[in-house]
Backbone as JSON, one array per atom type, in Angstrom:
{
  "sequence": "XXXXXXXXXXXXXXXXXXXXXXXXXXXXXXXXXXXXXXXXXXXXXXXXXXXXXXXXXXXXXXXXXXXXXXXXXXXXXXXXXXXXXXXXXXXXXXXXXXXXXXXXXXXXXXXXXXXXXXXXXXXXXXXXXXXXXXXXXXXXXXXXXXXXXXXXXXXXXXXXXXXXXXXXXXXXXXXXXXXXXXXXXXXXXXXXXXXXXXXXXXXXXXXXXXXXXXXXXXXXXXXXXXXXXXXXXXXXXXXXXXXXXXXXXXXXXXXXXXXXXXXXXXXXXXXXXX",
  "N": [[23.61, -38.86, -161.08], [25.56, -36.1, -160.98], [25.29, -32.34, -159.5], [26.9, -31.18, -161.44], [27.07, -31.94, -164.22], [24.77, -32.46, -164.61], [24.02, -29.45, -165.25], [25.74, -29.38, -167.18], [24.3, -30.8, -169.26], [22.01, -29.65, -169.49], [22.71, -27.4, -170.63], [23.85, -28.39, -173.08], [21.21, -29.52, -174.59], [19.89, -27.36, -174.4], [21.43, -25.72, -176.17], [21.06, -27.19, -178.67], [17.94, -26.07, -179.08], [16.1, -26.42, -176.8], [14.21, -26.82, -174.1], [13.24, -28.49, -172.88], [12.94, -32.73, -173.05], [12.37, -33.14, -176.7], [11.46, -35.82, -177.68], [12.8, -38.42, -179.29], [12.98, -38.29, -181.99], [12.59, -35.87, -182.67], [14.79, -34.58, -181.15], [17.26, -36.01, -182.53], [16.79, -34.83, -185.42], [17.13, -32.36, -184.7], [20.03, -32.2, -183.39], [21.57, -32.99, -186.16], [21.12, -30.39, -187.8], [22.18, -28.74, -185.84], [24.35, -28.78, -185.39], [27.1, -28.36, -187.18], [29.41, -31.19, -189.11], [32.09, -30.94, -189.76], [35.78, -30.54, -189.93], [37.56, -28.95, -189.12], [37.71, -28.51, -186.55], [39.79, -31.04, -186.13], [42.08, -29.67, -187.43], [42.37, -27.59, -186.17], [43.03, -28.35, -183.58], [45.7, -30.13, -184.06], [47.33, -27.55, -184.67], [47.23, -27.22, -182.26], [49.17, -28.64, -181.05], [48.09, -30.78, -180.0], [47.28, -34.17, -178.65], [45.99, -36.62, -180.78], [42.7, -37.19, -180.07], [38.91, -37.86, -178.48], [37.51, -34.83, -178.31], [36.22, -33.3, -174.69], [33.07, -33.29, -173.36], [32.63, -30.98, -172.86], [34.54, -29.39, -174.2], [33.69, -30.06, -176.21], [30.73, -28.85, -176.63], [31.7, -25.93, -176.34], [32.77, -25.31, -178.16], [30.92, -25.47, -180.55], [28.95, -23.48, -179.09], [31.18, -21.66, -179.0], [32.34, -21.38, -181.02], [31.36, -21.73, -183.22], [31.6, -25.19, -184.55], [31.61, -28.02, -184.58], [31.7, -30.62, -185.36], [33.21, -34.17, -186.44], [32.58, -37.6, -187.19], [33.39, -38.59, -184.43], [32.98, -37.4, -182.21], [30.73, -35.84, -182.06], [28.6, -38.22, -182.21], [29.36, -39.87, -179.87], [28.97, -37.89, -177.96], [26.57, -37.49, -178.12], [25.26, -39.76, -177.46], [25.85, -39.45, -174.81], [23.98, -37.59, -173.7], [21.72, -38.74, -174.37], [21.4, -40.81, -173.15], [21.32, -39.48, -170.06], [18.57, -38.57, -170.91], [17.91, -40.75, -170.6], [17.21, -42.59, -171.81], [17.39, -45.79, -173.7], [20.58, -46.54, -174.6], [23.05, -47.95, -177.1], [26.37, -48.17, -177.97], [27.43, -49.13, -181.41], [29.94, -50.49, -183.61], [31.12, -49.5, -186.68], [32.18, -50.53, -189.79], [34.32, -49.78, -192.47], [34.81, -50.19, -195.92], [38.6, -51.74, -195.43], [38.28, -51.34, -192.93], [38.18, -51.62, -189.39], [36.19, -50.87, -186.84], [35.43, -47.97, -187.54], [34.02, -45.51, -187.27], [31.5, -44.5, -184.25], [28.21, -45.91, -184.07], [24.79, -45.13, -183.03], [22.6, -47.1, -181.64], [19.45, -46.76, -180.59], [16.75, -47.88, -178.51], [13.66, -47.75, -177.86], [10.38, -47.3, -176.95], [9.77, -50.03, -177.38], [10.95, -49.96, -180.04], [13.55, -50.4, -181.9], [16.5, -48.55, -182.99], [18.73, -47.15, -185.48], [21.42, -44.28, -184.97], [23.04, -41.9, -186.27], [24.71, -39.05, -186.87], [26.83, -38.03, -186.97], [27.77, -38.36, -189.12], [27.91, -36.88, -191.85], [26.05, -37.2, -193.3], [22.51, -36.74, -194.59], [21.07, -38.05, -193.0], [18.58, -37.46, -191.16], [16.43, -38.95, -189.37], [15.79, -41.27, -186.74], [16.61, -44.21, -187.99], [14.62, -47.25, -188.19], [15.66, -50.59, -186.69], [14.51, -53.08, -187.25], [13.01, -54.18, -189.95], [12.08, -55.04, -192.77], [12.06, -53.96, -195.19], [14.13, -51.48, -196.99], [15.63, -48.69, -195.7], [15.29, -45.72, -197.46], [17.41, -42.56, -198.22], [16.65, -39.86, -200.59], [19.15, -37.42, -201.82], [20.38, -35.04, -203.42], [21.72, -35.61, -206.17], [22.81, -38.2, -205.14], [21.47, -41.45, -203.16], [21.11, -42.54, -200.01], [21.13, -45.63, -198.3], [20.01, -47.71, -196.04], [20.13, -51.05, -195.18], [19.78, -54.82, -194.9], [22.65, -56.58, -194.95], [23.87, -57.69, -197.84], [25.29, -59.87, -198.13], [26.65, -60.74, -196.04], [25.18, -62.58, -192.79], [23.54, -61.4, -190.45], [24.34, -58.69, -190.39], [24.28, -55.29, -191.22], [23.88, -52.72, -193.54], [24.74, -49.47, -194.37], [25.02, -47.65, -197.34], [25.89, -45.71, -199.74], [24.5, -44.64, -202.43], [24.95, -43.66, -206.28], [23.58, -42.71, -209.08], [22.48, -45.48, -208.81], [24.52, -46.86, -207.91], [26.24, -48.73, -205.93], [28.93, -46.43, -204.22], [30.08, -46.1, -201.88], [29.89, -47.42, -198.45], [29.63, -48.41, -195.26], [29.55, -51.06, -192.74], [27.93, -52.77, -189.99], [27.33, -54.76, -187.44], [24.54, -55.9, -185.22], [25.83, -55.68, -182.48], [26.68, -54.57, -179.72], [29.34, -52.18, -178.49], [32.39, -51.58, -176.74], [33.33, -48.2, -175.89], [36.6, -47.7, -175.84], [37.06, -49.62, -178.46], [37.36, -47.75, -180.71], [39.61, -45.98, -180.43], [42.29, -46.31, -181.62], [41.23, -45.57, -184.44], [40.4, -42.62, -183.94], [42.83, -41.87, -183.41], [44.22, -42.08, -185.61], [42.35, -40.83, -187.95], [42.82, -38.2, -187.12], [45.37, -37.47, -186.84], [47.95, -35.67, -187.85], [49.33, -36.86, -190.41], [46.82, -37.94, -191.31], [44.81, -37.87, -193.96], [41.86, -37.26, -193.87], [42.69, -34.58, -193.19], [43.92, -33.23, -194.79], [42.4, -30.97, -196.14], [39.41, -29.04, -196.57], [36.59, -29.5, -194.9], [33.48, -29.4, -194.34], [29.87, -29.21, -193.63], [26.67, -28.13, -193.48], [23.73, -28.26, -192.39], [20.26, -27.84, -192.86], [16.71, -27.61, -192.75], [15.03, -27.72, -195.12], [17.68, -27.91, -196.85], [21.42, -28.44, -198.36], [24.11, -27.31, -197.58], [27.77, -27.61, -198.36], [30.9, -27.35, -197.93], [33.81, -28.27, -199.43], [37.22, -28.24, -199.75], [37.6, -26.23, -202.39], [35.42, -25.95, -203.11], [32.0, -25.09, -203.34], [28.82, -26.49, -202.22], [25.71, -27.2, -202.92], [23.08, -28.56, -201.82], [19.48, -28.53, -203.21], [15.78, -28.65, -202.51], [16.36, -31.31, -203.21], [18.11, -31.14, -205.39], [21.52, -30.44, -206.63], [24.23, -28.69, -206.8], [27.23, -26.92, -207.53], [29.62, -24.91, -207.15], [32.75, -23.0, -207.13], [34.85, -21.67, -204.63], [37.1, -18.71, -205.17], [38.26, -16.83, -203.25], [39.89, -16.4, -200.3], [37.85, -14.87, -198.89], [35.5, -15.3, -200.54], [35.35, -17.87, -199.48], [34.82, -17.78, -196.69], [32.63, -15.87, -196.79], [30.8, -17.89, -197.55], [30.94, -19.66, -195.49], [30.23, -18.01, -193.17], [28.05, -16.54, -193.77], [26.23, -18.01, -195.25], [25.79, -19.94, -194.46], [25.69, -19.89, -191.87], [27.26, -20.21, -189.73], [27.83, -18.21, -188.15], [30.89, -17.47, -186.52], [32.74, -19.01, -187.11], [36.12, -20.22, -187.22], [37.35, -19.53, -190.05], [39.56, -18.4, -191.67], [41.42, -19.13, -189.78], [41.56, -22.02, -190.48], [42.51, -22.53, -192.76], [45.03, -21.41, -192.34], [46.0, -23.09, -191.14], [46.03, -25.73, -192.77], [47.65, -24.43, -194.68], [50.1, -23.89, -193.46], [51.18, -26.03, -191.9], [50.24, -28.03, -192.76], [51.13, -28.06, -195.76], [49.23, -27.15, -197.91], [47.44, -25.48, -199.58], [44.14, -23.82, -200.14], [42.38, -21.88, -201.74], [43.63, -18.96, -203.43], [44.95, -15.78, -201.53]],
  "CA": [[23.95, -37.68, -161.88], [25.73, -34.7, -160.1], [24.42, -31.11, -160.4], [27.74, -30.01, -162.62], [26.95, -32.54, -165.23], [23.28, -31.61, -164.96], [23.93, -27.96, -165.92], [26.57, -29.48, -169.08], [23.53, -32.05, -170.05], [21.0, -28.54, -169.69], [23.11, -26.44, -171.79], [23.78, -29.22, -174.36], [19.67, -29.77, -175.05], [19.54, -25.5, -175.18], [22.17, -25.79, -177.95], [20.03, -28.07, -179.9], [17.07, -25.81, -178.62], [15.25, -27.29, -176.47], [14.6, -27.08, -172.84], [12.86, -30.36, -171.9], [13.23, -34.05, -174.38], [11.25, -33.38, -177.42], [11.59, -36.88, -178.37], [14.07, -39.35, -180.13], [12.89, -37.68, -183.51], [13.29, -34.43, -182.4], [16.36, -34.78, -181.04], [18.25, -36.25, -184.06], [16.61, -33.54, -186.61], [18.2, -31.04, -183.97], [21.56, -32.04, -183.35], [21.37, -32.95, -187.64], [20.65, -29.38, -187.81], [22.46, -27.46, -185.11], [25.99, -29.09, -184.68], [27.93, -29.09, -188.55], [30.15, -32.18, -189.89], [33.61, -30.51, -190.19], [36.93, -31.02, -189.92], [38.23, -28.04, -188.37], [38.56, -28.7, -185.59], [41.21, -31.5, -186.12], [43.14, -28.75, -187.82], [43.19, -26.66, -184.83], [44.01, -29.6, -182.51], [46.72, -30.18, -184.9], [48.16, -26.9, -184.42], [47.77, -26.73, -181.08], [49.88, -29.46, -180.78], [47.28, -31.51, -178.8], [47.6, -35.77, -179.14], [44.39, -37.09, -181.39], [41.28, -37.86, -179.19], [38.03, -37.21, -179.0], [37.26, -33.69, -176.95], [35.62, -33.72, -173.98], [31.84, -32.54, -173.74], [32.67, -29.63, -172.58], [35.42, -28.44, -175.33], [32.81, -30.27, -177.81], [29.91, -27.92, -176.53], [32.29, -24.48, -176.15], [33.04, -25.2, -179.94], [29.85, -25.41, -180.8], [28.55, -22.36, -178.84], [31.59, -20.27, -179.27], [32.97, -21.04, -182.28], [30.65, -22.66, -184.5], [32.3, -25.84, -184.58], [30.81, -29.57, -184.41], [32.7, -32.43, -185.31], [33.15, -35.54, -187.21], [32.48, -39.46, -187.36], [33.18, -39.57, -183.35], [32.54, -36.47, -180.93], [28.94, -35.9, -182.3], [27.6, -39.47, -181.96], [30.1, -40.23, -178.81], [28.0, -37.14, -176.82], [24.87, -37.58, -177.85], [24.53, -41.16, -176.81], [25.51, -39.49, -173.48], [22.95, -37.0, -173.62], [20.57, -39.6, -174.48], [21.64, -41.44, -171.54], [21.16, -38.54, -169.56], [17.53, -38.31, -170.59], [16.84, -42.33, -169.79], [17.06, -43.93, -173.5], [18.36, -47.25, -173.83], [21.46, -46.79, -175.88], [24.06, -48.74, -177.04], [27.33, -48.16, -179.66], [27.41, -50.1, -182.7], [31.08, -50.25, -184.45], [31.04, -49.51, -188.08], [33.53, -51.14, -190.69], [34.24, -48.97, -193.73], [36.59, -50.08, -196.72], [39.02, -52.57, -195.0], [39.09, -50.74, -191.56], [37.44, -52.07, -188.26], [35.7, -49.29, -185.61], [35.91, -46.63, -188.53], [33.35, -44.87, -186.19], [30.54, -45.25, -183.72], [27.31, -45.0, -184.2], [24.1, -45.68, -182.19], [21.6, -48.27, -181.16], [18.78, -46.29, -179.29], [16.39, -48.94, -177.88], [12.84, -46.62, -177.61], [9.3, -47.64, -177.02], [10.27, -51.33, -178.21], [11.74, -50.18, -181.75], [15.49, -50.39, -182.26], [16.35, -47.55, -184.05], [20.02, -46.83, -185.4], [20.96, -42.83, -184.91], [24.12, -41.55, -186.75], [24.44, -37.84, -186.26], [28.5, -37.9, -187.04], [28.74, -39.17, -190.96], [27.8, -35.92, -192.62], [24.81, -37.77, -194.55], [21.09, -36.51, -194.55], [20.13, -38.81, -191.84], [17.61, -36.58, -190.25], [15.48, -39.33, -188.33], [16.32, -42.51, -185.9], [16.11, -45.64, -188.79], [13.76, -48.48, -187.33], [16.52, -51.42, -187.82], [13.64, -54.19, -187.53], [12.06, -54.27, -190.9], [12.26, -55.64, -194.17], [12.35, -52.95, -196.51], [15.62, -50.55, -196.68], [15.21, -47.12, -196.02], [15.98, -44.88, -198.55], [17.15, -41.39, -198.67], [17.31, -39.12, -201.57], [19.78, -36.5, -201.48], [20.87, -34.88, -205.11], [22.6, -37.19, -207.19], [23.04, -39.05, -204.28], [20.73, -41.88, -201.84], [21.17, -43.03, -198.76], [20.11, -46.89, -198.64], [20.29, -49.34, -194.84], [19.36, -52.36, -195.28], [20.29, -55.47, -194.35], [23.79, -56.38, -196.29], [23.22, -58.35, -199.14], [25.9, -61.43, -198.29], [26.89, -61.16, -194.64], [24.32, -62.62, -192.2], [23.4, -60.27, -189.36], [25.08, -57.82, -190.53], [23.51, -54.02, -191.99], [24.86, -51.55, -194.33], [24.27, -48.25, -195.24], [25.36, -47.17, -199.08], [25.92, -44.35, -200.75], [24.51, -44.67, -204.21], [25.39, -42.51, -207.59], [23.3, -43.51, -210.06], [21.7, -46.1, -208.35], [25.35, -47.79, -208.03], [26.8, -48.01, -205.03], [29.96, -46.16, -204.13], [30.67, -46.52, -200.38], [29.3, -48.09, -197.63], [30.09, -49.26, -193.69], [28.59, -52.16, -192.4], [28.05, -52.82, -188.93], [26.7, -55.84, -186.49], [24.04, -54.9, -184.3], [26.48, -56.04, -181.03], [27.52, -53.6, -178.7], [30.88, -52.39, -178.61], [32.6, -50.64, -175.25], [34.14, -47.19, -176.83], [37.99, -47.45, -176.36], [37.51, -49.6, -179.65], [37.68, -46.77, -181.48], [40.98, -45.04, -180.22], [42.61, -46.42, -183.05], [40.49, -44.89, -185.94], [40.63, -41.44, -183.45], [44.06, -41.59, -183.27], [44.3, -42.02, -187.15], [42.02, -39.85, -188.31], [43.01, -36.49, -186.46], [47.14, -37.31, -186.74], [48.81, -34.51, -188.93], [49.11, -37.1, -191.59], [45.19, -38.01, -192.18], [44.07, -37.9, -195.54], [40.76, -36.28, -194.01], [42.92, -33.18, -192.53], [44.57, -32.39, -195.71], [41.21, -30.55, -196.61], [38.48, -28.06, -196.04], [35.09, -30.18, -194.69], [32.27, -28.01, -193.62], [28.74, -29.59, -194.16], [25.73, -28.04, -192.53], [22.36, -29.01, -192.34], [18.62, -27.27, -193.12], [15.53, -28.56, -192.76], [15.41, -28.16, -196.45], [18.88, -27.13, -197.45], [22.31, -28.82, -197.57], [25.65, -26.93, -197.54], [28.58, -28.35, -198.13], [32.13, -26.9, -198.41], [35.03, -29.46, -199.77], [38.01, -28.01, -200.58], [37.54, -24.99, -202.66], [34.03, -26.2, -204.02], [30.73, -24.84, -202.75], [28.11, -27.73, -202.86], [24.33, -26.68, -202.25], [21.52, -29.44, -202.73], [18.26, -27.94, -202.67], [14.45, -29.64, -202.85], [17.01, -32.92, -203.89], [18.78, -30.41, -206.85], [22.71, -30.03, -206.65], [24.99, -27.35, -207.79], [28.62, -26.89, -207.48], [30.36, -23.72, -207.77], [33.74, -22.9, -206.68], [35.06, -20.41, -204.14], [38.15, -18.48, -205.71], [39.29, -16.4, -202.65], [39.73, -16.82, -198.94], [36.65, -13.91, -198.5], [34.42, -16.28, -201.11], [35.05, -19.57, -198.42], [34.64, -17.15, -195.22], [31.65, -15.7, -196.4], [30.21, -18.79, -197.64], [30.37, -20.06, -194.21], [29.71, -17.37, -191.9], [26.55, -15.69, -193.98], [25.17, -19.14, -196.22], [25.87, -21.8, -193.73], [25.44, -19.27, -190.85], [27.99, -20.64, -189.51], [28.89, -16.91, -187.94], [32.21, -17.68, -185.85], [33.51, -20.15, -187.7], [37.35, -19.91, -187.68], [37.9, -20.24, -191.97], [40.95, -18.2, -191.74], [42.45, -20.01, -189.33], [41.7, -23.27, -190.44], [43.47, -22.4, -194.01], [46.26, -20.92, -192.07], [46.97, -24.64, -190.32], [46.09, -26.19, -193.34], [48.81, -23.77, -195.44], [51.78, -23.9, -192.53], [51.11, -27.43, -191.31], [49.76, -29.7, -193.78], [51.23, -27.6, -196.97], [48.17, -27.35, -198.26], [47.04, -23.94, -200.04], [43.1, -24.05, -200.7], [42.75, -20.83, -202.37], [44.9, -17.72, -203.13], [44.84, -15.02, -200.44]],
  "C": [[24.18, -36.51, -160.94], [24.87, -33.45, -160.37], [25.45, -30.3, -161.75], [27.66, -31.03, -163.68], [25.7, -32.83, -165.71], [23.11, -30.55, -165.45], [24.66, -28.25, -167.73], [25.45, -30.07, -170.09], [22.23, -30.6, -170.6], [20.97, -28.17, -171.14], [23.45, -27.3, -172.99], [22.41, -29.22, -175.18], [19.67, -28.03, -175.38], [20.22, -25.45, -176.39], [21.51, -25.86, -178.95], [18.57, -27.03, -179.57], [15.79, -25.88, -178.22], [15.37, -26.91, -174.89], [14.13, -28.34, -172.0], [13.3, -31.4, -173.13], [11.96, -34.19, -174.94], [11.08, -34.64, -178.01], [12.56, -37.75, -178.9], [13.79, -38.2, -181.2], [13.17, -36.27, -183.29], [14.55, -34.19, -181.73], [17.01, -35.11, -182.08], [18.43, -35.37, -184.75], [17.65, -32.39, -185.78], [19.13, -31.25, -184.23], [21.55, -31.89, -184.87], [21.87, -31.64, -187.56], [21.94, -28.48, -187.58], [24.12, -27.62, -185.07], [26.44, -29.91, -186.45], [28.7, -30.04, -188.33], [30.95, -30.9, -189.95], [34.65, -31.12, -189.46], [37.91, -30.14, -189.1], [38.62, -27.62, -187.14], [39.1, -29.6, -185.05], [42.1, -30.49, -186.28], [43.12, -28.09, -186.77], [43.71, -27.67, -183.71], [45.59, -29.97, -183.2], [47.98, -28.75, -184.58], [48.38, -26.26, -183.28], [48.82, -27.57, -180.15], [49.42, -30.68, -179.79], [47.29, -33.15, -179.77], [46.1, -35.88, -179.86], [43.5, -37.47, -180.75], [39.97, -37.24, -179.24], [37.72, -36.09, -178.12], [36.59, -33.68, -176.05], [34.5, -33.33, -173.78], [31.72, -31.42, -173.12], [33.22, -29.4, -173.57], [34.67, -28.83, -176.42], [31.59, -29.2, -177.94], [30.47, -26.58, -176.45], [32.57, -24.53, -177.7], [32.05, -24.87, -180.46], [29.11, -23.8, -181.02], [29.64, -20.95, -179.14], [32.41, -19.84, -180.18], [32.54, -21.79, -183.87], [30.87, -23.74, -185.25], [31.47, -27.38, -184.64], [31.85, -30.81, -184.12], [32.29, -33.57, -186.36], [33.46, -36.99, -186.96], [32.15, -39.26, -185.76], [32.56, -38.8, -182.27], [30.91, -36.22, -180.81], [28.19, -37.3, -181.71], [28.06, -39.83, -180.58], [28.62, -39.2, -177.26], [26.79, -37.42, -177.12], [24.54, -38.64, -177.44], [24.49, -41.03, -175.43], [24.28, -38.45, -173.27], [21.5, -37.65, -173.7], [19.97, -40.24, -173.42], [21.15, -41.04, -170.07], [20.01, -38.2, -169.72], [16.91, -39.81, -171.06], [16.65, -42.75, -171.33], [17.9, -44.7, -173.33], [19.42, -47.05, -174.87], [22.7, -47.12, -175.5], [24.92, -48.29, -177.88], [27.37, -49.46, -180.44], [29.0, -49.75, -183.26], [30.93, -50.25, -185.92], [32.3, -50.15, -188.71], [33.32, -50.4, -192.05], [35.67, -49.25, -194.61], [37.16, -51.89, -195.8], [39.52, -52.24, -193.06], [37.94, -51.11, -190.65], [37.04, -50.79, -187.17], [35.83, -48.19, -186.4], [35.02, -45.68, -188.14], [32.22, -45.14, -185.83], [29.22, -45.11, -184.68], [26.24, -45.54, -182.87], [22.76, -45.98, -182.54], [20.55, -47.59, -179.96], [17.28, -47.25, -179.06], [14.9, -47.41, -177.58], [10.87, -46.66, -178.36], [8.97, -48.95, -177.8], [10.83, -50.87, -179.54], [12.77, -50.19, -181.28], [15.89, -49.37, -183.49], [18.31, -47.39, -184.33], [19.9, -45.15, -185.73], [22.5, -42.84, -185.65], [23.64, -39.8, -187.31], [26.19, -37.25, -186.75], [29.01, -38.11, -188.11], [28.62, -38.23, -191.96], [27.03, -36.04, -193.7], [23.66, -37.25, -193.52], [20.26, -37.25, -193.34], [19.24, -38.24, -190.39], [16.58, -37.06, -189.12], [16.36, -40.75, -187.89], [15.6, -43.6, -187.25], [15.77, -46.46, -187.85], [15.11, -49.72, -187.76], [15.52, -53.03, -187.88], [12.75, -53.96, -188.72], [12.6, -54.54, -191.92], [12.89, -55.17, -195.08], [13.62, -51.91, -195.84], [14.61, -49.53, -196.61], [16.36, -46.97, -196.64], [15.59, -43.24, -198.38], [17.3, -40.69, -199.53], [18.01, -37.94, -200.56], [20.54, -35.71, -202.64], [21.2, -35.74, -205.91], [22.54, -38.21, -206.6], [21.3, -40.12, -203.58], [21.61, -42.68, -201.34], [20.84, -44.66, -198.68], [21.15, -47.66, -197.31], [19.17, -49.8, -195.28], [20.12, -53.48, -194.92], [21.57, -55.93, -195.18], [23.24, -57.73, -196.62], [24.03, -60.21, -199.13], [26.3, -61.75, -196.57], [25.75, -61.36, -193.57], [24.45, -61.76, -190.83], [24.11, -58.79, -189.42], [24.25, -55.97, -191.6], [24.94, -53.17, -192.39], [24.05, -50.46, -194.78], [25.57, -47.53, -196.09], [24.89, -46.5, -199.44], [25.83, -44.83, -202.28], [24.36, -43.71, -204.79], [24.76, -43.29, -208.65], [23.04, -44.62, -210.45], [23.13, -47.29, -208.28], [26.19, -47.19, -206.91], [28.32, -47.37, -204.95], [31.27, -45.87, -202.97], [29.97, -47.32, -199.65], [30.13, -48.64, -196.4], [29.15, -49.51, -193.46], [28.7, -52.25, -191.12], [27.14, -54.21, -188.19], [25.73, -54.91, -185.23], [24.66, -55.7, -182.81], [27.25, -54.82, -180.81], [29.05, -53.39, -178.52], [31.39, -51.54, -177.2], [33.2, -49.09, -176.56], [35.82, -46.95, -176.86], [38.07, -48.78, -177.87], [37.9, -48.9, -180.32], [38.63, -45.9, -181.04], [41.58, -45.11, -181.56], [42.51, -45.54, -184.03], [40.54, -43.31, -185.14], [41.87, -41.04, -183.61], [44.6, -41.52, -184.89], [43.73, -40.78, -188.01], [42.12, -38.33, -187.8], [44.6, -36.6, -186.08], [46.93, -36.49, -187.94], [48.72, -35.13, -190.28], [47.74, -37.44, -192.36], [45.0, -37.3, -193.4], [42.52, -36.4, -195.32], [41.37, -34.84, -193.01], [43.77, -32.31, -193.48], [43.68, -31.7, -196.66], [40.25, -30.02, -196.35], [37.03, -28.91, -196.17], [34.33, -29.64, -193.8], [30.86, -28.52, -194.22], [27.73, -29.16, -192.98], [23.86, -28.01, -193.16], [20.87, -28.12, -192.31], [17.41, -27.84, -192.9], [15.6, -28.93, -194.55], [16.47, -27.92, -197.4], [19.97, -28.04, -197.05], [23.27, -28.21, -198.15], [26.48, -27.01, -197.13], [30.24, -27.27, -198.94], [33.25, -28.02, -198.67], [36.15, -28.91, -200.7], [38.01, -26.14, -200.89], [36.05, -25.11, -202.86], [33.11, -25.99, -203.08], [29.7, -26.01, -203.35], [26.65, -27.56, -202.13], [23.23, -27.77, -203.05], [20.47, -28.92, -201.72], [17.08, -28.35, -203.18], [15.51, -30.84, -204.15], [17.7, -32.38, -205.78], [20.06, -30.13, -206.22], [23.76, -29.37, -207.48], [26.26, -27.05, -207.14], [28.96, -25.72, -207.72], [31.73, -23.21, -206.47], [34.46, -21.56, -206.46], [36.55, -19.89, -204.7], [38.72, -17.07, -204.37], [38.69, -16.53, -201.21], [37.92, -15.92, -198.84], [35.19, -14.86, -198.98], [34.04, -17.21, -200.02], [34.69, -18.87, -196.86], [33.08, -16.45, -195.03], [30.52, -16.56, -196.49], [29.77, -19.29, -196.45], [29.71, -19.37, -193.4], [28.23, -16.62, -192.47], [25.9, -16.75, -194.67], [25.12, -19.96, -195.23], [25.29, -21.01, -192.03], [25.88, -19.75, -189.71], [28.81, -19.3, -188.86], [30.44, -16.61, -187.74], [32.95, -18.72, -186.5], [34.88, -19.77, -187.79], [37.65, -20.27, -189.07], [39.06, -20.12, -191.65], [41.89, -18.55, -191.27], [42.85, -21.29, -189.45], [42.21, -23.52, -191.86], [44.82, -21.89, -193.68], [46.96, -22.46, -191.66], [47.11, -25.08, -191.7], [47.71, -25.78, -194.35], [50.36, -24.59, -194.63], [51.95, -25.44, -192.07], [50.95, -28.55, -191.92], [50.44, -29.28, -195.28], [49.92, -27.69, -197.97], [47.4, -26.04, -198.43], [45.43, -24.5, -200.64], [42.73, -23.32, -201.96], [43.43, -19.82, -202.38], [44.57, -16.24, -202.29], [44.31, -13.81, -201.31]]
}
């Protein structure tokens, strides 16, 4: 380890705030916490005319710190397994399968005081601690309407899933093998999900994280579950979705306005009216 990728690995752990390794568990809850699920910054890669990939841990940590930024499915889980790395945990990537799509993003396999724990940090679900993946029983999380449920899948041998259930019926789910994968699998699904045409860039995704609080922006719709209660209410002008973020989500710097301006000029795609 050099010293200029000692100072990036520093200032990464201060982010999360921290100056030594409080742990696996404290680590997760942090990042969880400190580094939102959004989308926004595809849309500015998008209009800066930059090819789909994942950013490098530097432009993932300057987002972060200087524009209140995070990431989704791959940059989040991609760095932290090196940060992990970087403070001596055994970890591995796991490929997920979601739907009919192969590598639909990483996650990780952190190997830590003999458990096997899976960490996912990048899916914009509640998953606030490292799941044990040796044991019987599923974990289950509530989350409003919603739980959380890994367990082992129900017809494929060796194989785990974690499902999103509504009413105790599921309604998504990616499954994964616990075998190691190298990471240019996932170019593909990078290169898909952050092209101009993606499905998930024709849309405002902003989810950030509380100890006991979750706020979620989609679209126009404000989405706040609180002590496992959810409530919907919908922003009706740019100022509503700008202050939502930068004073509820505290989310200060957040570019909104710019990331409804790509969305408008680039994707045609008007959220609300100016």
């Amino acid at each position: 380890m050099n010293m200029s990728s000692d100072k990036v690995y520093r200032r990464y752990l201060s982010l999360l705030g921290w100056v030594g390794d409080p742990g696996l568990h404290g680590l997760v809850r942090s990042h969880l916490i400190k580094v939102p699920f959004e989308n926004i910054s595809g849309l500015l890669a998008v209009a800066a005319g930059d090819a789909p990939a994942v950013p490098s841990i530097e432009t993932f940590l300057k987002g972060i710190r200087e524009r209140s930024l995070g990431g989704a499915y791959f940059a989040p889980n991609l760095h932290f397994a090196s940060l992990l790395r970087f403070l001596d945990y055994e970890v591995e990537l796991l490929s997920t399968r979601f739907g009919n799509t192969d590598h639909a993003h990483p996650i990780l396999r952190v190997t830590h005081e003999g458990v096997r724990y899976v960490v996912d940090v990048a899916y914009g679900a509640p998953l606030y601690e490292p799941l044990a993946l040796d044991r019987d029983e599923p974990h289950r999380i509530s989350h409003g309407q919603y739980e959380f449920e890994l367990s082992r899948h129900p017809v494929v041998k060796g194989t785990y899933e974690l499902a999103t259930l509504q009413n105790g019926k599921k309604i998504r789910a990616y499954s994964f093998k616990d075998e190691p994968v190298d990471v240019e699998v996932f170019e593909p699904a990078v290169e898909a999900l952050f092209s101009k045409d993606s499905e998930f860039l024709q849309d405002l995704r902003i989810t950030r994280f509380f100890d006991s609080r979750v706020l979620e922006v989609h679209g126009r719709n404000v989405i706040t579950t609180n002590h496992n209660v959810t409530t919907t209410e919908p922003a009706l002008t740019v100022e509503d979705l700008e202050n939502t973020v930068q004073e509820l989500m505290l989310l200060d710097r957040c570019p909104v306005r710019e990331a409804l301006d790509v969305l408008r000029e680039h994707m045609g795609v008007t959220i609300v009216a100016r």
